[in-house]
C-alpha positions, 0 to 999 in steps of 0.5 A: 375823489379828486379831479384829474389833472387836465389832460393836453400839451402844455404849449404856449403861444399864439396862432393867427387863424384867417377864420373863414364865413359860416362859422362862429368863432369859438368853433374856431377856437375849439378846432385849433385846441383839439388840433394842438391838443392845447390844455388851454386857449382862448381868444382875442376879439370876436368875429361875427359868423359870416366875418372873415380875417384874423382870429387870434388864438391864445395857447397856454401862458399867452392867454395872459397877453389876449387883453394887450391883443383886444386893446390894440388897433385892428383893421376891417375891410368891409362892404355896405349895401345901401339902400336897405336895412335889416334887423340885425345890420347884416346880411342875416337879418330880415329887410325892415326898410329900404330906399330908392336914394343912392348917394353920390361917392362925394356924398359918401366921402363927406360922409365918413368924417363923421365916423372918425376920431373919439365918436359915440356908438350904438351897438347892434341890437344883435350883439353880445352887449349885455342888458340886465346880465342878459346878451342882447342878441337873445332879448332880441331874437325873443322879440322884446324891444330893447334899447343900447346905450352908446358907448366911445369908441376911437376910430383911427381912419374910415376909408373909401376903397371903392364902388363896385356899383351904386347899391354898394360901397367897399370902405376900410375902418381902422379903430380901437376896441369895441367898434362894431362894423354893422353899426358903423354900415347903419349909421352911415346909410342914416346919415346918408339918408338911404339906409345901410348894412354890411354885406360882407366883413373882413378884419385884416390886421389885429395888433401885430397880426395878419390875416395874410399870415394866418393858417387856413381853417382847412389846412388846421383841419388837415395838420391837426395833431401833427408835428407840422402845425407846431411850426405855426405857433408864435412865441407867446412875447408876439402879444406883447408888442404894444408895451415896452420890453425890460431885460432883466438877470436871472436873480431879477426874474426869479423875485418877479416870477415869485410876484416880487419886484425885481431890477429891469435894464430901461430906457425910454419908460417913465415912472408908472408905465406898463411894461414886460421883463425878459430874459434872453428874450423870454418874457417873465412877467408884465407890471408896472415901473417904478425906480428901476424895478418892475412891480409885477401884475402877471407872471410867466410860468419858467418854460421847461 
């Protein structure tokens, strides 16, 4: 016997959800499914459980856009506890050093210089990183001693927002993707020479998204399978923000969407650059440009 078609909405769109602490992500997205009664979803970056802020969530057609989502800057704003160390470079972990230095705000300020532009990190020995097709979190947990390659990572801005006390600092980090807080928190209390993690997590802005314009986990809760929560989807070209859009006519789109090349309107696009087609603001398929057409490598289903 055949499988069945699989059974939801076929929506498309995206949905910024302010995640709150105490729950992992995938819950999240788990939740919002149910809520839509979405055939398919997915998501753009990994919160850890504790962290809070924007969790994007995919709907149908724009899972094709999450990777524009993941590759574009995004914003935290975060606490560290110095003078203290853990496992696991957050308040999770179990307390593996500590230290009676405080430094300075100078010092501090001095200090985040070191973390901005193309730098080189670690990550958390408790990451989703893999080792030899295994996560790291899990050889971690099973105690066996493991050491991560760092990798680059482009660090926008690192600021010093404020010092509520002398065991704690509020800074904001704006970088690219694959940035791990917790290691910016444990690298900047070795530097410090007082050790560090983070105490509380916030990501504020990914892309075009933000967590002051996300729902509420309770209020997703509360609407779920209501007409009412479809007022909080948007439109799927939201996760496209980051390419050059390309108008098209109808016969154009049409080519694209049969994964032909097809005649774009441009302007201000170079030879082999990405972009997307639209037509009447709908988008028809993501590629590169080439002489006048757009070369497909994504396309979007017609919506009906």
């Amino acid at each position: 016997m055949g499988r069945g078609r699989k059974k939801g909405r076929d929506i498309s769109g995206w949905l910024v959800v302010d995640k709150p602490a105490g729950i992992t992500s995938s819950a999240v997205v788990n939740k919002a499914k149910w809520a839509f009664d979405a055939k398919k979803a997915g998501h753009a970056g990994t919160l850890d459980p504790e962290a809070t802020g924007v969790l994007a969530i995919a709907f149908g057609e724009a899972t094709k856009t999450v990777p524009y989502i993941t590759d574009a800057l995004k914003a935290y704003r975060f606490t560290v506890r110095l003078g203290q160390a853990t496992n696991t470079d957050d308040t999770e972990g179990e307390v593996i050093a500590t230290s009676d230095k405080r430094p300075s705000d100078d010092e501090i300020k001095a200090a985040l210089d070191e973390f901005t532009g193309d730098i080189m990190q670690v990550p958390p020995k408790f990451s989703a990183v893999k080792i030899d097709g295994q996560r790291a979190y899990k050889l971690a947990r099973d105690g066996e001693d493991i050491e991560l390659v760092a990798r680059p990572l482009w660090v926008e801005a690192l600021e010093f927002i404020a010092r509520p006390d002398a065991d704690h600092v509020a800074l904001e980090m704006t970088c690219g993707k694959g940035g791990y807080v917790r290691a910016v928190a444990r690298d900047l209390g070795a530097v410090l020479g007082c050790y560090g993690h983070v105490q509380s997590l916030r990501r504020v802005w990914s892309g075009p998204f933000e967590a002051s314009d996300g729902i509420e986990f309770d209020l997703l809760d509360k609407l779920a399978k209501t007409g009412e929560l479809d007022q909080y989807l948007l439109p799927l070209e939201t996760g496209l923000t980051e390419l050059p859009e390309l108008r098209c006519t109808l016969e154009a789109a049409g080519k694209m969407r049969n994964g032909n090349a097809g005649m774009v309107i441009a302007s201000d696009v170079e030879y082999g650059d990405e972009a997307w087609a639209s037509l009447d603001g709908q988008a028809v398929a993501i590629g590169r440009y080439m002489a006048g057409e757009l070369h497909p490598s994504r396309v979007f289903v017609k919506p009906q």
